[in-house]
Chimera marker file (.cmm) of the C-alpha trace (Angstrom):
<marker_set name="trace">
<marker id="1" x="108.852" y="86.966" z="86.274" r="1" g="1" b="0" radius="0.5"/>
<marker id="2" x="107.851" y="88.468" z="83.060" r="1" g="1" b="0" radius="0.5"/>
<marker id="3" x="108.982" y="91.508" z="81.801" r="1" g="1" b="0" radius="0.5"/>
<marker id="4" x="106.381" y="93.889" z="82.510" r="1" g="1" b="0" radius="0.5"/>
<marker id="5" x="106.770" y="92.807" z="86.284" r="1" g="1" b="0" radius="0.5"/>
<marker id="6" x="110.772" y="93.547" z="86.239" r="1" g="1" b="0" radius="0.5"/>
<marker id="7" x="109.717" y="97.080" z="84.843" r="1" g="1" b="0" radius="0.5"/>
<marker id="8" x="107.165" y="98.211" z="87.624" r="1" g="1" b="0" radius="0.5"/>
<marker id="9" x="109.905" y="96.729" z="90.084" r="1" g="1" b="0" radius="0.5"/>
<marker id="10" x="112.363" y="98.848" z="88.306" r="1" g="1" b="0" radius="0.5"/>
<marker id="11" x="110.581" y="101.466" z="88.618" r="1" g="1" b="0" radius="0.5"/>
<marker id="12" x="109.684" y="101.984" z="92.123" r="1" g="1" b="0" radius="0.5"/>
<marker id="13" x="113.047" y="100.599" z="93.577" r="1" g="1" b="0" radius="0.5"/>
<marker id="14" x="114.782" y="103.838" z="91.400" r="1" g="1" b="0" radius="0.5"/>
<marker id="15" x="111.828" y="106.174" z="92.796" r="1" g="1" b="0" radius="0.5"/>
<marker id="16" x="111.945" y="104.395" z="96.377" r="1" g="1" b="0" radius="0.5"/>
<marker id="17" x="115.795" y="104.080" z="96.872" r="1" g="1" b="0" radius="0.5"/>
<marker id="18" x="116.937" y="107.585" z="97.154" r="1" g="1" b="0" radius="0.5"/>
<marker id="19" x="114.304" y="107.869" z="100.174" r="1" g="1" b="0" radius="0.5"/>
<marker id="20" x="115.039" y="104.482" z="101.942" r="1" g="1" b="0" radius="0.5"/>
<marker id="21" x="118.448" y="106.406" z="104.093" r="1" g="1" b="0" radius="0.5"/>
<marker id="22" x="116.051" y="109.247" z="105.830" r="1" g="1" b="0" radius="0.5"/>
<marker id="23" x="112.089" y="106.618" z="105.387" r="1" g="1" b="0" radius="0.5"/>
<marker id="24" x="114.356" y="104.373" z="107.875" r="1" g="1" b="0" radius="0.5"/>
<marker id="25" x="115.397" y="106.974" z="109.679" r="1" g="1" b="0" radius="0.5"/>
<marker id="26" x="111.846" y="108.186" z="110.898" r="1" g="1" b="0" radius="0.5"/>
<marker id="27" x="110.827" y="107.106" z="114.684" r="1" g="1" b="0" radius="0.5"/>
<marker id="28" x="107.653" y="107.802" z="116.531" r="1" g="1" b="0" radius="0.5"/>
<marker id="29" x="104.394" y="109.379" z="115.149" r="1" g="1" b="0" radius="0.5"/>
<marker id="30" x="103.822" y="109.165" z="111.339" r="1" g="1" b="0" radius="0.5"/>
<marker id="31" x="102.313" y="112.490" z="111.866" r="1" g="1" b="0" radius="0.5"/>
<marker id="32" x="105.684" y="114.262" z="112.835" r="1" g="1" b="0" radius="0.5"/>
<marker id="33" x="107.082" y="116.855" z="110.718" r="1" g="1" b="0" radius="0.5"/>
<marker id="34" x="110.485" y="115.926" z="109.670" r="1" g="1" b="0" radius="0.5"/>
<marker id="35" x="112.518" y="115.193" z="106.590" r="1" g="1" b="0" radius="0.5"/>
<marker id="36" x="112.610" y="111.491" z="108.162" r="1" g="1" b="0" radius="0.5"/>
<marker id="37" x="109.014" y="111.363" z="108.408" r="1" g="1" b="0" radius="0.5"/>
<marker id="38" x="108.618" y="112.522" z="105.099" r="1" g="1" b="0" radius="0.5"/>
<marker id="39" x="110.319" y="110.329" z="103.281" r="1" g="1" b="0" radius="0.5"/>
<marker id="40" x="108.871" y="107.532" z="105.262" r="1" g="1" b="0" radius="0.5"/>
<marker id="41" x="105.110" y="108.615" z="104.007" r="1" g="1" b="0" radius="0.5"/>
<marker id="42" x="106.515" y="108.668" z="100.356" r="1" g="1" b="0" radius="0.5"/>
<marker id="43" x="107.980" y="105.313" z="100.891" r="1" g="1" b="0" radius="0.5"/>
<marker id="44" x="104.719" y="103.714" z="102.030" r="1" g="1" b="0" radius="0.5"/>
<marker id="45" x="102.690" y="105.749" z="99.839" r="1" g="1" b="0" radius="0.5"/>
<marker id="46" x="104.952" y="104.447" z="96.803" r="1" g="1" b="0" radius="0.5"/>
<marker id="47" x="104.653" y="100.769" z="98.228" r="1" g="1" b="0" radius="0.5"/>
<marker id="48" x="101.038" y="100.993" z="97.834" r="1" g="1" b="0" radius="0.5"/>
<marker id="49" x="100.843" y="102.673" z="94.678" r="1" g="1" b="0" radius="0.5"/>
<marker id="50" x="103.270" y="99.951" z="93.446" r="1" g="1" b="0" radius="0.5"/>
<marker id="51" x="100.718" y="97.065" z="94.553" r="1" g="1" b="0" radius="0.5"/>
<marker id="52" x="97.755" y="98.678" z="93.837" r="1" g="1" b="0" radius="0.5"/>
<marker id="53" x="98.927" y="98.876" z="90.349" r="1" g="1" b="0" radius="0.5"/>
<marker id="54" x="99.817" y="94.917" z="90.556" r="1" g="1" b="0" radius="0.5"/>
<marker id="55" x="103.579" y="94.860" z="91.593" r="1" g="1" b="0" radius="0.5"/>
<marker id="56" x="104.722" y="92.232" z="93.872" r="1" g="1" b="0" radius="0.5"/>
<marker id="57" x="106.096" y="93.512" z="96.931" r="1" g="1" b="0" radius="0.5"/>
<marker id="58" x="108.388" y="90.523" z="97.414" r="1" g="1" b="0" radius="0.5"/>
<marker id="59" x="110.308" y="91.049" z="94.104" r="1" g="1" b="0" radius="0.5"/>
<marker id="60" x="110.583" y="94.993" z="95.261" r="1" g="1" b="0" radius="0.5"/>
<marker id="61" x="111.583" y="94.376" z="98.839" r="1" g="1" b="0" radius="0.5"/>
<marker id="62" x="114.239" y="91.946" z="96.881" r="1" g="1" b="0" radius="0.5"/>
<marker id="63" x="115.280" y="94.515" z="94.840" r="1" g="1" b="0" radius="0.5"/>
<marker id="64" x="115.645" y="97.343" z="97.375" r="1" g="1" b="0" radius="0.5"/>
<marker id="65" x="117.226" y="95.320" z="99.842" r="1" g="1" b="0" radius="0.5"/>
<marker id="66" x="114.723" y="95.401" z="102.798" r="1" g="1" b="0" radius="0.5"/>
<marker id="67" x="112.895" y="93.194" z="104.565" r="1" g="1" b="0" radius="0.5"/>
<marker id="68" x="109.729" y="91.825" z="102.867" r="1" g="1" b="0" radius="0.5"/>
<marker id="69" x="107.819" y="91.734" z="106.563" r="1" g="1" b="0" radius="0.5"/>
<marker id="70" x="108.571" y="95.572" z="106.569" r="1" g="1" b="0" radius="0.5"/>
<marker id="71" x="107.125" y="96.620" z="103.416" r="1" g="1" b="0" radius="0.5"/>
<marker id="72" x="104.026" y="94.344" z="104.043" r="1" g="1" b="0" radius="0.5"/>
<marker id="73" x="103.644" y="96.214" z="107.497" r="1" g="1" b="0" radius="0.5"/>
<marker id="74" x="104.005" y="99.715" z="105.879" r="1" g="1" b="0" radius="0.5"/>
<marker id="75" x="100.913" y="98.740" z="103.011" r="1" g="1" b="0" radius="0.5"/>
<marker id="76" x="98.698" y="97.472" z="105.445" r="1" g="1" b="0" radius="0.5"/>
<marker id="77" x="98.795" y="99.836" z="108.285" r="1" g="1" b="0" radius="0.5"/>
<marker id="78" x="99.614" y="102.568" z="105.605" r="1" g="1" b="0" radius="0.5"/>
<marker id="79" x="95.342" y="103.941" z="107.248" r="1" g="1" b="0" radius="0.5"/>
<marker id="80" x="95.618" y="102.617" z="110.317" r="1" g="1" b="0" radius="0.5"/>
<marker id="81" x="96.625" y="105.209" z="113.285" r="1" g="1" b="0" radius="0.5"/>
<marker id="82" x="97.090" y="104.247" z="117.207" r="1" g="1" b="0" radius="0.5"/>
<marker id="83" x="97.754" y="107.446" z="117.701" r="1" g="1" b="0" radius="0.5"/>
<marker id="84" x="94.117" y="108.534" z="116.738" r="1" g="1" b="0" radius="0.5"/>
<marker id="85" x="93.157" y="106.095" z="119.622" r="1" g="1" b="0" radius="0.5"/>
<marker id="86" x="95.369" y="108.180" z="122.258" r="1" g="1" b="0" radius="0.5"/>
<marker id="87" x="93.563" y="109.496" z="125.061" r="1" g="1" b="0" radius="0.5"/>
<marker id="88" x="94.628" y="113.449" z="126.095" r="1" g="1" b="0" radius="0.5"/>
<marker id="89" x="95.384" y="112.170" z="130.140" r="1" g="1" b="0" radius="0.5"/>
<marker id="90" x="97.819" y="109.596" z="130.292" r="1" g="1" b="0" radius="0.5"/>
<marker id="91" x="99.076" y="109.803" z="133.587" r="1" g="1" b="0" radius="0.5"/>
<marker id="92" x="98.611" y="106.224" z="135.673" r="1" g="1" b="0" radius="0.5"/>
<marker id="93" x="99.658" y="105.043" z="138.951" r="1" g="1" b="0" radius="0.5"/>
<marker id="94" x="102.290" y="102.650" z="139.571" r="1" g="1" b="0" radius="0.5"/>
<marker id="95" x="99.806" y="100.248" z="140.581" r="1" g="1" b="0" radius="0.5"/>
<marker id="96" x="97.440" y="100.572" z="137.629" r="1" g="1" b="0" radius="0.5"/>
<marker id="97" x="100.323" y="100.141" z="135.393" r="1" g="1" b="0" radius="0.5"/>
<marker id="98" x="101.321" y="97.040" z="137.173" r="1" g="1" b="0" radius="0.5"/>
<marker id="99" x="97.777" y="95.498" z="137.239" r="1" g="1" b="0" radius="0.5"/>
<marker id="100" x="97.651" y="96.449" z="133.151" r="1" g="1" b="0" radius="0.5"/>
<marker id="101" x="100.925" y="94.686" z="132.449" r="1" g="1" b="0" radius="0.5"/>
<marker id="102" x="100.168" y="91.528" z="134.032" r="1" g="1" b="0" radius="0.5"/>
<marker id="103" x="96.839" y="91.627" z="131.700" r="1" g="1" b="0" radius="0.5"/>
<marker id="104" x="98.841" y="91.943" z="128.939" r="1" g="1" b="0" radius="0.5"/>
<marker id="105" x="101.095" y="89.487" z="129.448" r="1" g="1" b="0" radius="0.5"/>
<marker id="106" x="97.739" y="87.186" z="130.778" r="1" g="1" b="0" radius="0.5"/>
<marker id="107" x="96.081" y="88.008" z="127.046" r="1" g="1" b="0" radius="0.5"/>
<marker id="108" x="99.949" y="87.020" z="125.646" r="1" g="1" b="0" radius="0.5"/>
<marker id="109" x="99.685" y="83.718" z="127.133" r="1" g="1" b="0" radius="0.5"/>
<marker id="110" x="96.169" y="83.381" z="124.851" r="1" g="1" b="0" radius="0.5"/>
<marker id="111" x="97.314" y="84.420" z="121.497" r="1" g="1" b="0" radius="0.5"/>
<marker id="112" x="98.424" y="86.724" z="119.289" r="1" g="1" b="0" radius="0.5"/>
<marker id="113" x="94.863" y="88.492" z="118.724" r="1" g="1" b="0" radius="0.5"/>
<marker id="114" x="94.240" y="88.481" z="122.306" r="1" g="1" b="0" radius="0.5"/>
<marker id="115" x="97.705" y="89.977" z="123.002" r="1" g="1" b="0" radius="0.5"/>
<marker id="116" x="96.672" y="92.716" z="120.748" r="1" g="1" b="0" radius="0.5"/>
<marker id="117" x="93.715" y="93.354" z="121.594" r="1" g="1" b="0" radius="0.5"/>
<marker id="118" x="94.421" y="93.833" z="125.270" r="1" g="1" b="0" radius="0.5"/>
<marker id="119" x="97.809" y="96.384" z="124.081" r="1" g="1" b="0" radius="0.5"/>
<marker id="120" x="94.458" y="98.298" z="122.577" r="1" g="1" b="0" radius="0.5"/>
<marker id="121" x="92.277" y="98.120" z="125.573" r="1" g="1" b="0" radius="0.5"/>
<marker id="122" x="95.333" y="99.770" z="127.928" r="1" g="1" b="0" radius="0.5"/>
<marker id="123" x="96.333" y="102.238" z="125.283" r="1" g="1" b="0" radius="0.5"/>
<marker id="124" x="92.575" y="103.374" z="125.242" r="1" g="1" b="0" radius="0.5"/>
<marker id="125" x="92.521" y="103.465" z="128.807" r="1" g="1" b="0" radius="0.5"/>
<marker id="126" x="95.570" y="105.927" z="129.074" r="1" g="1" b="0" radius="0.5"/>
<marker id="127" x="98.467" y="103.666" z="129.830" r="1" g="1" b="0" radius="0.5"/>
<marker id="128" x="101.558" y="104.707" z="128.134" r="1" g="1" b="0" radius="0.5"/>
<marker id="129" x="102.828" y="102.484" z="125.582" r="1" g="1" b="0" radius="0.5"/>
<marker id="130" x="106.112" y="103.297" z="126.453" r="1" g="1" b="0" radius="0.5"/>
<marker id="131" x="105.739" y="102.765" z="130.344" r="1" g="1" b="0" radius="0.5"/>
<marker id="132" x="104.156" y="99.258" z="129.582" r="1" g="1" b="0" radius="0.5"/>
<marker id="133" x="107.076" y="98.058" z="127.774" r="1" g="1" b="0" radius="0.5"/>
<marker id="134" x="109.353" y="99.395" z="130.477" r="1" g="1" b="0" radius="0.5"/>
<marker id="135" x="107.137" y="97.265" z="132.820" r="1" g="1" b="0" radius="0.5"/>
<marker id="136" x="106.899" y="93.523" z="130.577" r="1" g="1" b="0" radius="0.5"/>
<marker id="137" x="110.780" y="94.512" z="130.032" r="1" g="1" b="0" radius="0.5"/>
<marker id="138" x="111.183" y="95.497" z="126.432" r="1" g="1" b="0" radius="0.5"/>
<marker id="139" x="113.402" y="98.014" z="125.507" r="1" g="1" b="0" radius="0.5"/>
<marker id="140" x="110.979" y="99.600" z="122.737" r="1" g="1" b="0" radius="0.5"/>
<marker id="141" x="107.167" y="100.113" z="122.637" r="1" g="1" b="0" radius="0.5"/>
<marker id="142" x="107.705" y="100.205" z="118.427" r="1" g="1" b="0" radius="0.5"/>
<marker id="143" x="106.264" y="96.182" z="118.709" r="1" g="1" b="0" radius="0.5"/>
<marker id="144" x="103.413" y="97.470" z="121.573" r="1" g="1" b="0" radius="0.5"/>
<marker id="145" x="102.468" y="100.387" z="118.634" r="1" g="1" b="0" radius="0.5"/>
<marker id="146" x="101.995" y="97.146" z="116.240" r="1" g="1" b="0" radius="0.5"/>
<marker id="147" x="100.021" y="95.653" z="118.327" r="1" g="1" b="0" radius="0.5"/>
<marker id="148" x="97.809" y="98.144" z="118.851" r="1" g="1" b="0" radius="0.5"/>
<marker id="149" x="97.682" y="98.762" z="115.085" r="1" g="1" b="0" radius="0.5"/>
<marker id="150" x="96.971" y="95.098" z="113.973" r="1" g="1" b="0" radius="0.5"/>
<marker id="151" x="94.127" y="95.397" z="116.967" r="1" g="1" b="0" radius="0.5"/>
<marker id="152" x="92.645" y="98.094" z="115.238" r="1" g="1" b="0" radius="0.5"/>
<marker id="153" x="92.953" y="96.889" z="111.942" r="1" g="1" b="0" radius="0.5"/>
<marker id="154" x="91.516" y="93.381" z="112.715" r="1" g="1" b="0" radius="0.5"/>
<marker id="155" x="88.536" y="95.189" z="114.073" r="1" g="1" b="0" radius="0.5"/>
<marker id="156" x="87.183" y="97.519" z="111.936" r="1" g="1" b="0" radius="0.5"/>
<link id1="1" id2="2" r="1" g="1" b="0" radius="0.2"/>
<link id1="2" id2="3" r="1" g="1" b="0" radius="0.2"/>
<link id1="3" id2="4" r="1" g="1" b="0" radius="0.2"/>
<link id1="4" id2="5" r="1" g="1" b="0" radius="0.2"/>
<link id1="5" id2="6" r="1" g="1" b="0" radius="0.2"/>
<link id1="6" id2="7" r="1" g="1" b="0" radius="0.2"/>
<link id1="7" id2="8" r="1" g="1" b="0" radius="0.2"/>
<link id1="8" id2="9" r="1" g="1" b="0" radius="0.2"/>
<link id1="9" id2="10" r="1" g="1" b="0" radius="0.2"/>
<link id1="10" id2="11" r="1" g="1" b="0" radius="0.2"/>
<link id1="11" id2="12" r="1" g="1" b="0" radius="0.2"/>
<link id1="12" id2="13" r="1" g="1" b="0" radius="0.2"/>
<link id1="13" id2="14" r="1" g="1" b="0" radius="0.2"/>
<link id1="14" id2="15" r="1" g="1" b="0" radius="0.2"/>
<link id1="15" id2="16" r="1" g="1" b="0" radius="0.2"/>
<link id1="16" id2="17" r="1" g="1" b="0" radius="0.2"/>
<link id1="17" id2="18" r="1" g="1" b="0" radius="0.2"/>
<link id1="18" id2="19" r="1" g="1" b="0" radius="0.2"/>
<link id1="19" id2="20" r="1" g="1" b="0" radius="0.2"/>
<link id1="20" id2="21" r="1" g="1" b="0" radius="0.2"/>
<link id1="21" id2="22" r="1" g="1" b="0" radius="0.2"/>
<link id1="22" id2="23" r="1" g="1" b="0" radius="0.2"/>
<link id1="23" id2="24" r="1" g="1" b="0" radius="0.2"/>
<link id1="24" id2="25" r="1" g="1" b="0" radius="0.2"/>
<link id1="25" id2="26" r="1" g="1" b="0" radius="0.2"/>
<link id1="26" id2="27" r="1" g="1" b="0" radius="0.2"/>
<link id1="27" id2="28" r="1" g="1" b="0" radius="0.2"/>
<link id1="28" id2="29" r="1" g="1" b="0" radius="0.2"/>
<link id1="29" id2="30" r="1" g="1" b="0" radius="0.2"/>
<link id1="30" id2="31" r="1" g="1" b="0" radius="0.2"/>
<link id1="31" id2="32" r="1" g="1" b="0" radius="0.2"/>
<link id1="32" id2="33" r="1" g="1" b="0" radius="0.2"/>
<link id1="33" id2="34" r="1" g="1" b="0" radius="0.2"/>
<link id1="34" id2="35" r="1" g="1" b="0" radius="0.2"/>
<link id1="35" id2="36" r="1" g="1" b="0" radius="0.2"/>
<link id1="36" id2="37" r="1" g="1" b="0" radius="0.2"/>
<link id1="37" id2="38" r="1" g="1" b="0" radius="0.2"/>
<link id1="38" id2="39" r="1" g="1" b="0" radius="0.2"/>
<link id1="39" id2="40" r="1" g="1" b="0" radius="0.2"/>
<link id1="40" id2="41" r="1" g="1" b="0" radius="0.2"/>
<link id1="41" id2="42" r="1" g="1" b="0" radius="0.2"/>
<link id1="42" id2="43" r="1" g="1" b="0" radius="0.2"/>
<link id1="43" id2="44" r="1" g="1" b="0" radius="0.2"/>
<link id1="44" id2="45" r="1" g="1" b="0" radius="0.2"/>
<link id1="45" id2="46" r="1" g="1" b="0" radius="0.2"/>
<link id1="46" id2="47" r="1" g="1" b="0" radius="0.2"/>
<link id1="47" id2="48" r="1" g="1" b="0" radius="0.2"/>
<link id1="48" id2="49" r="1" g="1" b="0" radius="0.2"/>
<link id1="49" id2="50" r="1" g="1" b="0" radius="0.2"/>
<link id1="50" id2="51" r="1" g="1" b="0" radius="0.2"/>
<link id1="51" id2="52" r="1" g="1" b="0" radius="0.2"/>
<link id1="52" id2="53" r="1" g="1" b="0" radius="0.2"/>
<link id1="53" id2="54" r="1" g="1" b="0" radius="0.2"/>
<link id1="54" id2="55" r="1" g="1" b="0" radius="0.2"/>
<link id1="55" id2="56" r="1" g="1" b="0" radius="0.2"/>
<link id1="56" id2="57" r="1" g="1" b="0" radius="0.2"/>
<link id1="57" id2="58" r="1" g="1" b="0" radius="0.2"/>
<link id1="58" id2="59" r="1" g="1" b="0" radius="0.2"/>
<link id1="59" id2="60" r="1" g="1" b="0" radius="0.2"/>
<link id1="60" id2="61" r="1" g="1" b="0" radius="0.2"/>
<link id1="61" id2="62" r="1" g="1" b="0" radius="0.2"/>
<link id1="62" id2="63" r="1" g="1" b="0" radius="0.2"/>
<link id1="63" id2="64" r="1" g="1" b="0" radius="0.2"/>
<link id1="64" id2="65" r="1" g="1" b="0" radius="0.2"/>
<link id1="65" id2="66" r="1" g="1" b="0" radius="0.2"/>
<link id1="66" id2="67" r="1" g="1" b="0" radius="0.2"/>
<link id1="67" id2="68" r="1" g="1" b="0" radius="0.2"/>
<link id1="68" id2="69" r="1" g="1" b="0" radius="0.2"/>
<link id1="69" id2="70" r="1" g="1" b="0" radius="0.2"/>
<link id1="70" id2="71" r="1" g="1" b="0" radius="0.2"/>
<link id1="71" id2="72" r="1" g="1" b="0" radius="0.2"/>
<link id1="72" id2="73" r="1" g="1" b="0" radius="0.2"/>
<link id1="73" id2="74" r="1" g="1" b="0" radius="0.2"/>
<link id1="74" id2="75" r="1" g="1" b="0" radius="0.2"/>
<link id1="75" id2="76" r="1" g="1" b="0" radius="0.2"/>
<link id1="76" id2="77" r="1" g="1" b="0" radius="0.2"/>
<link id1="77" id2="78" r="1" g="1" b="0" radius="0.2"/>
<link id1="78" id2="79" r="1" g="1" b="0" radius="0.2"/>
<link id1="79" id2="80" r="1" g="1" b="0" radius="0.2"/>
<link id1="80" id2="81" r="1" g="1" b="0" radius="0.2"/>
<link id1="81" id2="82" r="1" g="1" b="0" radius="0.2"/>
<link id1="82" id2="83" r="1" g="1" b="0" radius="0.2"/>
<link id1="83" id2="84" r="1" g="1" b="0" radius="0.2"/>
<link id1="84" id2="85" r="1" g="1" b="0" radius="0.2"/>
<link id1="85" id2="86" r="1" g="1" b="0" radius="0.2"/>
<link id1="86" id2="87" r="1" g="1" b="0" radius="0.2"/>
<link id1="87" id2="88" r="1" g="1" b="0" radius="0.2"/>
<link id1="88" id2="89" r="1" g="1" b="0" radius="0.2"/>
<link id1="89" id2="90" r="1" g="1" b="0" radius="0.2"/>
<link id1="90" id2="91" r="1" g="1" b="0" radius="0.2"/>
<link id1="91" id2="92" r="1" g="1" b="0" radius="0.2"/>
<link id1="92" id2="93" r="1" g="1" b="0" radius="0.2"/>
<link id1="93" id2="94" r="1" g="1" b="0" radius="0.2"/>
<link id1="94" id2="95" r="1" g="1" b="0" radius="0.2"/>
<link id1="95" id2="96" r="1" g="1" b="0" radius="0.2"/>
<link id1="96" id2="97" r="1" g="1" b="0" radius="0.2"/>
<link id1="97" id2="98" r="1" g="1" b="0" radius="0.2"/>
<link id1="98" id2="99" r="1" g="1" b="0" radius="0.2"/>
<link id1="99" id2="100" r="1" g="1" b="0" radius="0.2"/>
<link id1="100" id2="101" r="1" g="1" b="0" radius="0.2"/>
<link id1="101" id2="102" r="1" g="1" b="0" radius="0.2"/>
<link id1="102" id2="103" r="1" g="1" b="0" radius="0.2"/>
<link id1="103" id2="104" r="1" g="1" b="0" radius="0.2"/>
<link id1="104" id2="105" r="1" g="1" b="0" radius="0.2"/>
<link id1="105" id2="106" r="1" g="1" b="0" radius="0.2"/>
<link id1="106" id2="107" r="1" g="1" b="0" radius="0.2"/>
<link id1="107" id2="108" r="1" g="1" b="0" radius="0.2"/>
<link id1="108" id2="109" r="1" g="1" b="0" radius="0.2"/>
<link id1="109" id2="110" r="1" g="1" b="0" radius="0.2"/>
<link id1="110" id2="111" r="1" g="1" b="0" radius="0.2"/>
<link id1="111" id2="112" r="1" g="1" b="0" radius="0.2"/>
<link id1="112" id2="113" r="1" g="1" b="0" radius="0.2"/>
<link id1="113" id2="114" r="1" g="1" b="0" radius="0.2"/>
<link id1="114" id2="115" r="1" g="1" b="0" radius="0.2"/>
<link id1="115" id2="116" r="1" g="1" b="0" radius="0.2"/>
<link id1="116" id2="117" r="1" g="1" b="0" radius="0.2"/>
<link id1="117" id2="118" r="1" g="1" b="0" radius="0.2"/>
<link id1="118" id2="119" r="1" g="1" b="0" radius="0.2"/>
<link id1="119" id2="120" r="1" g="1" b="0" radius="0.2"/>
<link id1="120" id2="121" r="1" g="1" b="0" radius="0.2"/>
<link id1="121" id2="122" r="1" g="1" b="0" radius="0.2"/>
<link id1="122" id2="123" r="1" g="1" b="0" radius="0.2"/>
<link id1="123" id2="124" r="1" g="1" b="0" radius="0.2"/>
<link id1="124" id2="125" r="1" g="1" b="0" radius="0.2"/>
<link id1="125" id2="126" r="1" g="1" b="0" radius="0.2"/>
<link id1="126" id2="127" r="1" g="1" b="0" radius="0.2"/>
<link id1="127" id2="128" r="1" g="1" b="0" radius="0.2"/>
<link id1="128" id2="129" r="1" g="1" b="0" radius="0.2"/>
<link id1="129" id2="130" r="1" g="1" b="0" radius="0.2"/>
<link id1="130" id2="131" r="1" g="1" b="0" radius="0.2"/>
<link id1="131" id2="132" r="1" g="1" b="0" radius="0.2"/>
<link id1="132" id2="133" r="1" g="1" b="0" radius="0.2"/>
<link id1="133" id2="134" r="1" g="1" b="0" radius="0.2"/>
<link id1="134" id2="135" r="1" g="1" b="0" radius="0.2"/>
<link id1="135" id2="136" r="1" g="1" b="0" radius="0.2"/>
<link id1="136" id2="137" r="1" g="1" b="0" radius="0.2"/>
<link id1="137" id2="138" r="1" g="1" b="0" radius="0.2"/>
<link id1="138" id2="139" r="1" g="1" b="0" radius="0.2"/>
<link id1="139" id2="140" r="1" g="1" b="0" radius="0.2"/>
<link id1="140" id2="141" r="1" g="1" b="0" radius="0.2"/>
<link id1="141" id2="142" r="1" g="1" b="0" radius="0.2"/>
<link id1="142" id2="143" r="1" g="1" b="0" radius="0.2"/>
<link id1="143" id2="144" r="1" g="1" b="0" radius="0.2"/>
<link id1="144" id2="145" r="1" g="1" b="0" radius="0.2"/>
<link id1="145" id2="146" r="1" g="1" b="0" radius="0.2"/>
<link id1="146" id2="147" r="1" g="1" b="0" radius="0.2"/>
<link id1="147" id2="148" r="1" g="1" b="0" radius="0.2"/>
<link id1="148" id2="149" r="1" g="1" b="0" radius="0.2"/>
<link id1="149" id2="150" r="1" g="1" b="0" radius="0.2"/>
<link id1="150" id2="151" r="1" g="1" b="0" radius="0.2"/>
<link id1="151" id2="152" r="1" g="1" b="0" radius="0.2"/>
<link id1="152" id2="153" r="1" g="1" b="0" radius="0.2"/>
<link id1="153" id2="154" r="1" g="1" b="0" radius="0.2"/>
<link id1="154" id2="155" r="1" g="1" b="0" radius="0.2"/>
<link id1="155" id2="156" r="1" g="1" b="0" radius="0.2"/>
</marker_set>
């Protein structure tokens, strides 16, 4: 690593560190209003600063101590919103949410894009991200919220 790399790493990590305890801290809409969800926009908007201006967000994630597959996820979907995607009636029958799980566990069985995809389709439809991963028996929708994300991201 040259030495002109160790100094953008160097510093971001001392801008970035002093918001990593509330940034992981923040759960549920990027849009809240919090301190948590504050710090979390800084974070990602520093992470993408720091590769837009040619860092490499391996040798940060090193540096800060966080996982590399986090700070990836926070630069790309740092536009993307599944939230924008939300429909204002959400409310679904027991039966429709049954007959939408067992599609998304059908698209599963095809891939990863499929799986996505599908996650979309529902949340367009008005399923409840959180219901559904009641339903396919996960204890968080965070991963259903990715899905949907890396849906709408893939087809832009």
């Amino acid at each position: 690593m040259n030495i002109v790399s160790q100094e953008l790493v160097q510093e971001y990590a001392k801008q970035i560190r002093p918001l990593l305890p509330l940034a992981q801290k923040a759960y549920g809409s990027r849009t809240r209003a919090s301190a948590e969800h504050d710090a979390s926009r800084e974070y990602t908007d520093l992470l993408a600063e720091f590769q837009m201006r040619g860092g490499s967000l391996p040798l940060l994630a090193w540096e800060l101590g966080v996982a590399y597959t986090g700070v990836r996820r926070r630069v790309a979907m740092r536009g993307v919103s599944a939230t924008a995607l939300k429909p204002s009636v959400t409310l679904k029958t027991a039966d429709e949410i049954e007959v939408a799980s067992e599609r998304v566990l059908q698209a599963k069985l095809i891939g990863t894009d499929a799986y996505h995809d599908q996650l979309a389709k529902e949340y367009r439809s008005g399923i409840a991200l959180s219901v559904l991963a009641r339903k396919i028996g996960l204890s968080s929708a965070a991963p259903l919220y990715y899905g949907v994300q890396r849906s709408i991201q893939r087809n832009r």
